[in-house]
N, C-alpha and C positions, 0 to 999 in steps of 0.2 A: 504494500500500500504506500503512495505518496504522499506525501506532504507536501509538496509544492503543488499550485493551481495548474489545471488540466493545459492552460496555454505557455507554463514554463517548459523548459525542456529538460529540465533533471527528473529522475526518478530515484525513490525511497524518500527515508529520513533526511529533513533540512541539514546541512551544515550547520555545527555550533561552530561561532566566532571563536578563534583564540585568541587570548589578550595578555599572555604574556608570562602566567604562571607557572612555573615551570612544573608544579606536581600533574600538572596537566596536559604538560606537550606529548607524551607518549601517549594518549587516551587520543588528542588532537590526529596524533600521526596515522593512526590505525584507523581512526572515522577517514580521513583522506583514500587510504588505501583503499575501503571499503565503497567510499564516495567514486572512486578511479573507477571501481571493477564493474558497481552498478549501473553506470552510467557513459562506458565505454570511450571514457576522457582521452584515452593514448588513439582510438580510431578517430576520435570525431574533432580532436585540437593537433596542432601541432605543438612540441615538447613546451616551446619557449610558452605558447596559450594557455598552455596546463599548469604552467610555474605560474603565470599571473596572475591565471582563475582561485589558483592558490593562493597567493599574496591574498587578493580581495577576502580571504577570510581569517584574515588576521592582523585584527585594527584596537586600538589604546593606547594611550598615552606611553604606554611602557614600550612598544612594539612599532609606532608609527616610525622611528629612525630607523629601525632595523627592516622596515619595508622598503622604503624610500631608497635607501643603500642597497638591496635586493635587486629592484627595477631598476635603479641607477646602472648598476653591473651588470644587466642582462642586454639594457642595453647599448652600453659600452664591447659588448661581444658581437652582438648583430652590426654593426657599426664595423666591427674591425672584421667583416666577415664572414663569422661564424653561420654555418646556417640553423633557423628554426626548428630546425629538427634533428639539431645535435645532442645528444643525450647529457651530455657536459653539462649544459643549461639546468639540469633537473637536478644532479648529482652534487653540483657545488650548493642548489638553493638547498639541498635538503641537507647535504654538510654544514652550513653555516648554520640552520634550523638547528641542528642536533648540539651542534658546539654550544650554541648561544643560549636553548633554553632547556637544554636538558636538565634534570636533577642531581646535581652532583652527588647528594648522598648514597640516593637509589643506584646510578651506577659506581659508587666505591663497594658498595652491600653486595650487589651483582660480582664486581668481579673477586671480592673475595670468595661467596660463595662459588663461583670457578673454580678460583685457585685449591680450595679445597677440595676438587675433587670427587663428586659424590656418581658412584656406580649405577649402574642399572640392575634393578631388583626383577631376579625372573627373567621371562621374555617377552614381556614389556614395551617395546619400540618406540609405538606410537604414545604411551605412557611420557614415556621418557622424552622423547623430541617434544611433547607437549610442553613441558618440563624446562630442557636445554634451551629452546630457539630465542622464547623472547627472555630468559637469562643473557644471551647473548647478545641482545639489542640492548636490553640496558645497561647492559656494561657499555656499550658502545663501542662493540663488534659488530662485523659483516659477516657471514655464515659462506660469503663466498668469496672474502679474502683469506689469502695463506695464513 
């Protein structure tokens, strides 16, 4: 079911605004994701459209320089070249997202519990990847770097 009126073009659940708090950017990141998947933002934008579409949902007082600096550099790259549909575009707006509002406690906690180590009980898998994956995000790892 939508939320948005029958003449929008998104479908599900509205976007919530995020405005800066960081116990919140990860809850933020994963509506996006989910936002991407329902509404088939990578077919129907190009990369640089999808990064904006995103900016626009992240507006306060706290955040408004960290937007403005976003757009500034996105398009400082189309300008020097780059084309719209460089995946670069996505990858730095979502690095600089992660550096800037992430939780630091959350991921110190995260990667200690990494570091320590904890087995898979049984045979389990999907258990455990359940487990492991977004351990891994909050620590502020990639599952598909080395």
């Amino acid at each position: 079911m939508s939320q948005y009126n029958e003449d929008e073009a998104f479908q599900g659940e509205r976007m919530k605004i995020f405005t800066g708090i960081p116990a919140e950017a990860e809850s933020f990141r994963e509506q996006w994701m989910i936002f991407i998947a329902t509404n088939d933002i990578t077919q129907r934008f190009t990369v640089f459209k999808a990064v904006v579409l995103f900016l626009t949902h992240i507006k306060g007082p706290i955040v408004n320089t960290w937007v403005q600096d976003q757009f500034h550099w996105l398009r400082i790259q189309l300008q020097a070249g780059m084309l719209e549909q460089d995946p670069q575009l996505a990858l730095h707006v979502q690095e600089e997202f992660e550096k800037t509002f992430s939780n630091s406690l959350e991921k110190e906690s995260a990667r200690a519990m990494l570091r320590e180590g904890k087995a898979m009980q049984g045979y389990d898998v999907d258990g455990y990847a359940a487990w492991f994956r977004p351990l891994v995000r909050k620590a502020g790892y990639r599952l598909e770097d080395p």
